[in-house]
C-alpha positions as CSV (number, residue, x, y, z in Angstrom):
1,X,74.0,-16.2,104.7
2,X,76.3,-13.4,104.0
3,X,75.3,-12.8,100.5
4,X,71.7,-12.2,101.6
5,X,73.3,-10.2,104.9
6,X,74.9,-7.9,102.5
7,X,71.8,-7.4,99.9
8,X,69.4,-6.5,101.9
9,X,71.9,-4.1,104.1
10,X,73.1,-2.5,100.8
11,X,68.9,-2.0,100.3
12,X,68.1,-1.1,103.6
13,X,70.9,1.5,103.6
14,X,69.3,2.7,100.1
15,X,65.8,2.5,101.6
16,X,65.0,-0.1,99.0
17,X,64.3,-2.9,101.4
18,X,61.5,-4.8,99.9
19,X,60.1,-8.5,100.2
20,X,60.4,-8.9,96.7
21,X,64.5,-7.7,97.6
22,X,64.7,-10.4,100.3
23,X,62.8,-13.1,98.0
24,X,65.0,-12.9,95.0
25,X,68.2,-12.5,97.6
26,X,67.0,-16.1,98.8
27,X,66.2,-17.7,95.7
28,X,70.3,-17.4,95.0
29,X,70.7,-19.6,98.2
30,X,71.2,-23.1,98.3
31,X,68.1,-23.3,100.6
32,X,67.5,-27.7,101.3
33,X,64.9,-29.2,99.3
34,X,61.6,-29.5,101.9
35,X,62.5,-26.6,103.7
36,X,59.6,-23.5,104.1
37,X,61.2,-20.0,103.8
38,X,59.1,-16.8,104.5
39,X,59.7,-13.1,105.9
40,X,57.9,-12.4,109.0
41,X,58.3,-8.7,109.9
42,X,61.1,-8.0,107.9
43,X,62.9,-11.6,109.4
44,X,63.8,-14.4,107.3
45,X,62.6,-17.7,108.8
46,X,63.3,-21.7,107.4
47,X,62.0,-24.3,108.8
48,X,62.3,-28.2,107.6
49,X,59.2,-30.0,106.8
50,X,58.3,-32.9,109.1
51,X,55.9,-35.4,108.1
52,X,53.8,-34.8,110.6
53,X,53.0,-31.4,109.8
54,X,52.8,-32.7,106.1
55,X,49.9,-35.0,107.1
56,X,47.9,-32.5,108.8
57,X,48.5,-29.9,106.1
58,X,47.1,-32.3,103.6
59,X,44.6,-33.5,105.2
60,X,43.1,-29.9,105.4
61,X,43.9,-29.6,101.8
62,X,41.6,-32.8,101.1
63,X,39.0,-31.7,103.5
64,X,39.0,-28.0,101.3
65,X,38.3,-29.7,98.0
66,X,34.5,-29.8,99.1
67,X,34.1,-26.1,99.1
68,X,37.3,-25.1,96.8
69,X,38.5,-26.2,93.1
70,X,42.3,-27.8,93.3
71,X,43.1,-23.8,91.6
72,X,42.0,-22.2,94.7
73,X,44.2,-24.0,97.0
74,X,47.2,-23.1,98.2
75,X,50.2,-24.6,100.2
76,X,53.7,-22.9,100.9
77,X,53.4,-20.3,98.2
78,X,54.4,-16.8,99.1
79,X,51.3,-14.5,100.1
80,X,52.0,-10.2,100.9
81,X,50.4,-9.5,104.0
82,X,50.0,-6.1,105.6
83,X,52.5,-5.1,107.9
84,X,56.2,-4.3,107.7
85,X,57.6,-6.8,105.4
86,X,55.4,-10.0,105.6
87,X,55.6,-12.2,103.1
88,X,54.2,-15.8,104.1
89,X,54.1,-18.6,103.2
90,X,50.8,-20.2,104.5
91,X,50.9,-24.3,105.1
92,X,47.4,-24.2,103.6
93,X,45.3,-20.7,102.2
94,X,42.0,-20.8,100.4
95,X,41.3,-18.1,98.2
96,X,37.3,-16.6,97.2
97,X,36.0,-17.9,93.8
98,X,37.0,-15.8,91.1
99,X,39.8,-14.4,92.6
100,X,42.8,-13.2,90.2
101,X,46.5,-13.2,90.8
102,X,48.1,-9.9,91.0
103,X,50.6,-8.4,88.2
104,X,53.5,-10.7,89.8
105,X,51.4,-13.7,89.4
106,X,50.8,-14.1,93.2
107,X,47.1,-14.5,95.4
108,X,46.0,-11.0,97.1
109,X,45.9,-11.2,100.7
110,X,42.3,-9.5,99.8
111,X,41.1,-13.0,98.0
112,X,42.6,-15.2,100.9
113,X,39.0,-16.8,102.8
114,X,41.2,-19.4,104.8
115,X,44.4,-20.3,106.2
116,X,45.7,-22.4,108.3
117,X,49.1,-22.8,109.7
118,X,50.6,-26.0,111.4
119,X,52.5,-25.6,114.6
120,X,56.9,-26.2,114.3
121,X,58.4,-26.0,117.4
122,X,61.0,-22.7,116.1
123,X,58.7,-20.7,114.8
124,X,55.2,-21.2,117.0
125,X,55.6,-18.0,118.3
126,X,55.1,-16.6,114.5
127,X,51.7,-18.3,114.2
128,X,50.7,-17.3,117.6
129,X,51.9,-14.0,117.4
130,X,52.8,-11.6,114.2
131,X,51.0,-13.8,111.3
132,X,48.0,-13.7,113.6
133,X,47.9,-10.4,113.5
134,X,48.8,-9.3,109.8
135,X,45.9,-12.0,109.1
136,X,43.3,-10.6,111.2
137,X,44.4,-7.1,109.6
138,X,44.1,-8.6,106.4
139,X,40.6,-9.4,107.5
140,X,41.0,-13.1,106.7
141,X,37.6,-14.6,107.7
142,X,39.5,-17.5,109.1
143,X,42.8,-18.8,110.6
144,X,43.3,-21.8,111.8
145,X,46.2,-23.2,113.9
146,X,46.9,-26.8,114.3
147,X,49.9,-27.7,116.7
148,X,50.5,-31.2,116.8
149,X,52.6,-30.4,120.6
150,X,49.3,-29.9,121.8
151,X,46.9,-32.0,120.3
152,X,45.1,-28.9,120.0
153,X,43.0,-26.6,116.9
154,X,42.7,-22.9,117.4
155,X,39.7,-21.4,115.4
156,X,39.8,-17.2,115.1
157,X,36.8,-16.0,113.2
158,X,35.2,-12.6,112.5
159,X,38.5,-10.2,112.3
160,X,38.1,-6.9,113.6
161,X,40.2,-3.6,114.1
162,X,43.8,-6.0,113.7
163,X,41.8,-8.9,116.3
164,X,40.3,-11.5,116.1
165,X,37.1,-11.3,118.3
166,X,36.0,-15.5,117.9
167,X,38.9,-18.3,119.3
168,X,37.5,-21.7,119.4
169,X,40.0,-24.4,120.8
170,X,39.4,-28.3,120.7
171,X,41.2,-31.0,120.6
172,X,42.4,-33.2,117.9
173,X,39.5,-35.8,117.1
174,X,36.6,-32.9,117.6
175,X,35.2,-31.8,113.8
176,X,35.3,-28.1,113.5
177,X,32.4,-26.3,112.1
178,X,32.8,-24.4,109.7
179,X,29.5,-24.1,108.2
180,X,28.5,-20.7,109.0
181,X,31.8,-19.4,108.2
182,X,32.4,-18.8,104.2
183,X,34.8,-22.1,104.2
184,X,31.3,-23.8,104.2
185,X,32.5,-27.0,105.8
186,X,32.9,-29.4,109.0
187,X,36.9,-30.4,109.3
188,X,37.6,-33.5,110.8
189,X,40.6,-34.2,113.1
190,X,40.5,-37.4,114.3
191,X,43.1,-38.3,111.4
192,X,45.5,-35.1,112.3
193,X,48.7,-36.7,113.9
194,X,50.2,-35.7,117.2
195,X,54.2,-34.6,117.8
């Protein structure tokens, strides 16, 4: 990763340090096929796909197409959030009806309804933590974490102030209502697999 090392130093040192920087340093990389690349708080993370998390990921995506069209959908496709440097790419995000891509052809963070984010052992602390946060800032109505180490959903509703004030947790095989939330729905787990 020395190339990407030295371009985003070189920008840093200019004061030019932008995701869009970092993005088009790592599109020059020989980054694996299956592999998830985003910037949390200015840090460059990959992670491989496993096919676990792929089954639970589209499972959601399924379970969405009751209250979203196939062109509201979204799965590993690079999303701005607030916050130093965040550019993320959600396992699953659900954007309002009528929403418009910006000038760069990419979702608002101000259209984004829903996300949900699938636990991977290296970067758990990401979900939990700093993307948690920039979503609930983002006032994301809600985020949804589903980590297959603990057979385990976490439902945060109603952002606040950089918070979530709502966390629901059940386990995997309990529905999740989402019917009073704008998502509109009730996701099933029973089919979500376990790691």
């Amino acid at each position: 990763m020395t190339v990407l090392d030295d371009r985003t130093e070189m920008a840093d040192d200019m004061g030019e340090l932008t995701l869009d920087v970092m993005f088009e340093s790592l599109e020059k990389m020989p980054i694996p096929e299956g592999t998830k690349v985003e910037i949390v708080g200015g840090n460059i993370f990959m992670s491989p796909q496993r096919h676990t998390h792929w089954q639970i990921i589209f499972d959601v995506l399924e379970q969405l197409r009751v209250s979203y069209s196939r062109a509201q959908l979204a799965s590993d496709v690079r999303i701005d959030f607030p916050g130093r440097l965040n550019g993320f790419a959600c396992d699953v995000a659900a954007v309002a009806d009528g929403a418009v891509k910006d000038d760069k052809g990419r979702w608002r963070h101000q259209d984004v309804e829903f996300v949900a984010e699938v636990i991977s052992k290296d970067t758990a602390a990401n979900d939990y933590g700093p993307k948690k946060t920039a979503y609930a800032t983002a006032e994301v109505p809600v985020y949804l974490i589903a980590d297959p180490y603990q057979g385990r959903c976490h439902l945060f509703t109603q952002p606040k102030d950089g918070e979530y004030m709502t966390e629901t947790t059940v386990v995997f095989g309990t529905d999740i209502d989402l019917t009073t939330t704008c998502v509109a729905l009730t996701l099933t787990t029973a089919d979500f697999p376990r790691d």
